[in-house]
Residue, then its C-alpha position, 0 to 999 in steps of 0.5 A: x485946343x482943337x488941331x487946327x490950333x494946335x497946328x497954328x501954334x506949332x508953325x508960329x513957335x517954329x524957327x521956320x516960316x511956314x511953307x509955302x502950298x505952291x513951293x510944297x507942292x513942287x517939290x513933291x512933284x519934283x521927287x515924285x516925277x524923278x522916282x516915275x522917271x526911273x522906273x520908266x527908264x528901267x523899263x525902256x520908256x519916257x513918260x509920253x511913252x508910257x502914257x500912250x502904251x496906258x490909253x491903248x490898253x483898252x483898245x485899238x483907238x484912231x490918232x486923231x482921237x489918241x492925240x487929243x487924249x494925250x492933249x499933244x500936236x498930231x505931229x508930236x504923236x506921229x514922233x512917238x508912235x515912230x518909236x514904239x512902232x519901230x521898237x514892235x510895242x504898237x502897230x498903226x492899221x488902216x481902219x476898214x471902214x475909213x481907209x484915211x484913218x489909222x487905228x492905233x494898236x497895242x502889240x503884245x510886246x507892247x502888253x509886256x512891256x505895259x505890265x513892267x511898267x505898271x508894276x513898277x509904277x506901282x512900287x514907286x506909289x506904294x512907297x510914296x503913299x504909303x503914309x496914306x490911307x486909301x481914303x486919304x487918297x481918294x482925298x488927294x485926288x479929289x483935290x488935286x484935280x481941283x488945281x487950276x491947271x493946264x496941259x498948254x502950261x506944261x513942259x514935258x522936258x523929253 
């Protein structure tokens, strides 16, 4: 018996029915983002936060560009770069060359804080992956980024 038959078998003699992907997968995500969360909280920042201190780390980048990358309004960027401004994590500057655009810059405050956050986004993946090769990983990736899903259905709840 091959293990896909093996497979098969075990779920049709399981008192339980089998589970659906989409519900699976929810609750994954659902535990994984309250273990994400609390580590972000530890270090002071929301997701958002965070997600924006990631894509300044390779440079100062203009916020019309920033915006789209993190695929949110420019007003909800002006909100959140307020706040990381106001708490010394990233400065906004006039770009020499176009007095109209701000470049977005990382502090290095704003490195420190990354660097916590990094580390402690790190523990919670090794914990949660750990029964996971790094090609098993890879795998992961790959199909997870076949989900049809998009960033207008998402709810960030912050």
């Amino acid at each position: 018996m091959t293990a896909a038959q093996e497979a098969t078998a075990a779920t049709q003699d399981s008192p339980h029915p089998p589970q659906r992907l989409g519900m699976l997968l929810a609750w994954h995500g659902s535990v994984t983002q309250t273990r994400m969360r609390k580590a972000l909280g530890a270090a002071g920042l929301t997701p958002r936060h965070a997600m924006t201190l990631m894509h300044l780390e390779g440079g100062p980048i203009g916020q019309r560009a920033l915006a789209e990358r993190l695929e949110v309004d420019p007003s909800v960027l002006v909100g959140l770069l307020n706040d990381l401004e106001r708490d010394g994590l990233v400065e906004r500057r006039r770009d020499p060359a176009d007095r109209r655009r701000h470049n977005v810059v990382i502090t290095d405050a704003g490195s420190a804080v990354l660097a916590r956050t990094n580390a402690a986004l790190d523990e919670v993946e090794l914990g949660l992956f750990a029964g996971l090769s790094e090609q098993d990983r890879d795998v992961l990736r790959g199909l997870l980024a076949r989900i049809d899903s998009h960033s207008d259905d998402f709810d960030c709840q912050e």
